[in-house]
C-alpha positions in Angstrom: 16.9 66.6 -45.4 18.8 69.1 -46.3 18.9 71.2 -50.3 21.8 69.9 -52.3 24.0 72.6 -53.1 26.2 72.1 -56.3 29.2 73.7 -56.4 31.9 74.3 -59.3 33.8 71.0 -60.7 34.3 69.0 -64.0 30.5 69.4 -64.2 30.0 72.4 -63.5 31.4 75.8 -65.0 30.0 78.8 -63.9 32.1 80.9 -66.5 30.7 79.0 -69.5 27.9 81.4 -71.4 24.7 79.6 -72.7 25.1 78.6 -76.3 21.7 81.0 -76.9 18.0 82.1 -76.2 16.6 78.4 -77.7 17.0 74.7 -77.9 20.4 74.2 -79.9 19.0 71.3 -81.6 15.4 72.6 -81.8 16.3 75.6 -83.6 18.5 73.6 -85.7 15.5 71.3 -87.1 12.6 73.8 -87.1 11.5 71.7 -83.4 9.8 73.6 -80.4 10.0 73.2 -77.2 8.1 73.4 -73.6 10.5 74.3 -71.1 14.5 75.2 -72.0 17.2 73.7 -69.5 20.5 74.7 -69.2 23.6 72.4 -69.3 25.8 73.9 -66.3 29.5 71.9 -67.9 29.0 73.6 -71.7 26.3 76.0 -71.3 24.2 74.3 -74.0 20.5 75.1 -73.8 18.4 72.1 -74.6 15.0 71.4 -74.3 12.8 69.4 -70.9 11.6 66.1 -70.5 7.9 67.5 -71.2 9.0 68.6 -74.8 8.8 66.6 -77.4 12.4 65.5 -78.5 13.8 65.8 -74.8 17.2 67.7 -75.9 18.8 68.1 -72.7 18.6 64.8 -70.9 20.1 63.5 -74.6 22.7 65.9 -74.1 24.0 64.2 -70.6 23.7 61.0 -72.2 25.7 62.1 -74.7 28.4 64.3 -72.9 28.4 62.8 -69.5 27.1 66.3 -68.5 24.4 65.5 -65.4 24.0 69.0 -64.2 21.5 71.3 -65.8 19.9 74.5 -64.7 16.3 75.9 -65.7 16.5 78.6 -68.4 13.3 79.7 -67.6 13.2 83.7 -66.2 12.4 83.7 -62.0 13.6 80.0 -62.2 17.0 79.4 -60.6 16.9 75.7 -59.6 19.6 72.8 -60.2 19.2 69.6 -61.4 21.1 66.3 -61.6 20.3 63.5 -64.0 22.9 61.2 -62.0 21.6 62.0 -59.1 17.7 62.6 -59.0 18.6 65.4 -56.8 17.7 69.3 -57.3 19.2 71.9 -55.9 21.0 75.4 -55.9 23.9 76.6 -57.5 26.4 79.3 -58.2 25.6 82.0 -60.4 26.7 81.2 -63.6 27.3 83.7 -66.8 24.6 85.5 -68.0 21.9 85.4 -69.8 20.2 83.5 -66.7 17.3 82.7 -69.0 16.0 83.0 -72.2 14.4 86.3 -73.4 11.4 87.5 -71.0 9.3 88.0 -74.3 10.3 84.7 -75.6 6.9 82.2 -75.1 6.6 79.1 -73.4 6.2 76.6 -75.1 8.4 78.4 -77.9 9.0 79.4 -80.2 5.8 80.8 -80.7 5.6 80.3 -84.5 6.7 76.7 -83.9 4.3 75.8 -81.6 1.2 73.7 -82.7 -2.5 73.9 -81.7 -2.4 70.7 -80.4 0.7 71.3 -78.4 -0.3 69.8 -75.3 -1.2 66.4 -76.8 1.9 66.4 -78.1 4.1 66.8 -74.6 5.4 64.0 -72.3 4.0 64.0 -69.1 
């Protein structure tokens, strides 16, 4: 079987520039995060499914948004949360991932010891 390839439509926009270097909702409520996803309709950075509050797969609930792309640096893989499917993309407006210096799981002052029984798996 072939990759899946996502092209530009409703939920997809490569023009749209991520909403920042963190989890929107994260940074809003002093939260951390494992892994940051980016939504590829609104450019809103969210956190994984590993992290503890999950914000990107809230935000497709939310927004009817099912197309995400990793934030991570080196990482330029697709995802849809309608479809189960991953895949590439177009390039989409920079930044292409957060800051190289940033940690993962991040932010670094956020993070707690105990992290990784904290995580969904």
């Amino acid at each position: 079987m072939a990759p899946v390839t996502f092209s530009e439509s409703a939920d997809l926009d490569p023009s749209v520039p991520p909403s920042g270097p963190g989890c929107v909702e994260c940074t809003e409520t002093d939260g951390w995060w494992v892994h940051l996803r980016r939504c590829a309709a609104c450019g809103h950075i969210g956190c994984c499914d590993t992290s503890p509050s999950q914000h990107a797969s809230a935000h497709a609930r939310d927004t009817g948004h099912p197309i995400i792309r990793s934030y991570e640096p080196g990482e330029v893989w697709f995802y849809s949360f309608a479809t189960e499917e991953t895949g590439r993309g177009p390039e989409l407006a920079p930044p292409l991932a957060h800051p190289e210096d940033q940690t993962a799981p991040g932010p670094a002052e956020r993070v707690p010891e105990n992290w990784r029984d904290l995580i969904h798996t």
